[in-house]
C-alpha positions as CSV (number, residue, x, y, z in Angstrom):
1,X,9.3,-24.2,37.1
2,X,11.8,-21.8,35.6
3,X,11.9,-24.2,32.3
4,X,8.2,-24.8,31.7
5,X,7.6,-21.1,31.6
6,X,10.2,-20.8,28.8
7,X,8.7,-24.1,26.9
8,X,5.3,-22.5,26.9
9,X,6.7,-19.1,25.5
10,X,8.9,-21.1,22.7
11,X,5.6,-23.2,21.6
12,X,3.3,-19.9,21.4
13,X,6.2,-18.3,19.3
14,X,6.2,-21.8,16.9
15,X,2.2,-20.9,16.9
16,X,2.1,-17.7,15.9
17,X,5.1,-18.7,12.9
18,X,2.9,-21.6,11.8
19,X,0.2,-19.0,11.4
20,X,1.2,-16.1,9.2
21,X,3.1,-18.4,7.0
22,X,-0.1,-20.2,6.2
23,X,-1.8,-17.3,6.0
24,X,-0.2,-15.8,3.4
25,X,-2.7,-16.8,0.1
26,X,-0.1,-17.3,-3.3
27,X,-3.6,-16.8,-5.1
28,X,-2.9,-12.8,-4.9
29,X,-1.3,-12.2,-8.1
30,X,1.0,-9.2,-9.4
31,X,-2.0,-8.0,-11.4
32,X,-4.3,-8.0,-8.5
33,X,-1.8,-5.7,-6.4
34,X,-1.2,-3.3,-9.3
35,X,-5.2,-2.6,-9.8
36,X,-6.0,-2.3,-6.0
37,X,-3.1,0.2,-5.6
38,X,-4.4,2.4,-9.0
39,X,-8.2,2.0,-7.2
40,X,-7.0,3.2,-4.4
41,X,-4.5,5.9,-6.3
42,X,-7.9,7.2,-8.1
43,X,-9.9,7.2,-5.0
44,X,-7.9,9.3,-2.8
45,X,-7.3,11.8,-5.9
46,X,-11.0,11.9,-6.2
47,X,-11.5,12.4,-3.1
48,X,-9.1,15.4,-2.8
49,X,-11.1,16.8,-5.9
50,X,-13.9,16.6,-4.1
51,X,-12.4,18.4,-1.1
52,X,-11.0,21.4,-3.0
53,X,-14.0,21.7,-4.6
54,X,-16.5,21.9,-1.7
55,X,-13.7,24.3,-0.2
56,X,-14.3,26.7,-3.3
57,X,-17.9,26.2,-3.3
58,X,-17.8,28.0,0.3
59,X,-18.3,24.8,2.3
60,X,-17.0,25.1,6.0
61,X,-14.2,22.3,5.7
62,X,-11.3,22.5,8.1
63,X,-7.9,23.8,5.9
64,X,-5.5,20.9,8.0
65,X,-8.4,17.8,7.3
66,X,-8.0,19.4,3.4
67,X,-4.4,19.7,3.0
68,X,-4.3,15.7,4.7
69,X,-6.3,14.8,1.9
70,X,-4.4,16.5,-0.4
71,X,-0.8,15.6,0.8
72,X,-2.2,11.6,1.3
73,X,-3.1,11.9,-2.7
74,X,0.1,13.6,-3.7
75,X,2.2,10.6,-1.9
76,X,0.1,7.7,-3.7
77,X,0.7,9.8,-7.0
78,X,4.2,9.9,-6.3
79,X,4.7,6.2,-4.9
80,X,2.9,5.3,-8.4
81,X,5.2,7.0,-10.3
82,X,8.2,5.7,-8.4
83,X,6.7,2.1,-9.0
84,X,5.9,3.2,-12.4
85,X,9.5,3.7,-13.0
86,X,11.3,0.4,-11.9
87,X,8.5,-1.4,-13.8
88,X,9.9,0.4,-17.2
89,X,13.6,-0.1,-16.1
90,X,12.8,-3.8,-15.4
91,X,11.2,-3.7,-18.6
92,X,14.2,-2.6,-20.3
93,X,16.4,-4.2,-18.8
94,X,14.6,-7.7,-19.6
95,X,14.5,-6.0,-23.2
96,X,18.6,-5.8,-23.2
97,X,19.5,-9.1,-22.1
98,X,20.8,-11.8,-24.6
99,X,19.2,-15.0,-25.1
């Protein structure tokens, strides 16, 4: 008894494997990924414009749901500048080797 529950736990485990590795799509290109991060970079500073601005206006936003917007835009800015710079030290780097 003791071995069949251990089989059937093993073969759900070799499921669940088979599935995400298949899942994964190659079609998603490098490109793809660097656009949907700047969309999402510009949407999340827009929308903490947008905050700020009804704030100043007078509107009756809540100060902790405004600085969460604003602290969620300042880490994607600065997550795109981190990736910003290994992309130029890859670049040169790529530029210094010999052929």
């Amino acid at each position: 008894m003791m071995i069949d529950a251990v089989n059937a736990v093993g073969g759900a485990g070799a499921l669940s494997v088979e599935r995400t590795t298949s899942a994964a799509s190659p079609e998603v290109g490098f490109d793809k990924m660097l656009g949907d991060g700047l969309h999402s970079l510009n949407t999340k500073i827009n929308a903490s414009d947008e905050v700020l601005r009804a704030m100043a206006a007078g509107k009756d936003i809540p100060v902790h749901e405004a600085m969460m917007v604003m602290e969620q835009a300042q880490m994607s800015l600065q997550f795109a500048v981190q990736v910003r710079n290994r992309l130029v030290s890859a670049y040169q780097q790529i530029m210094q080797m010999q052929i």
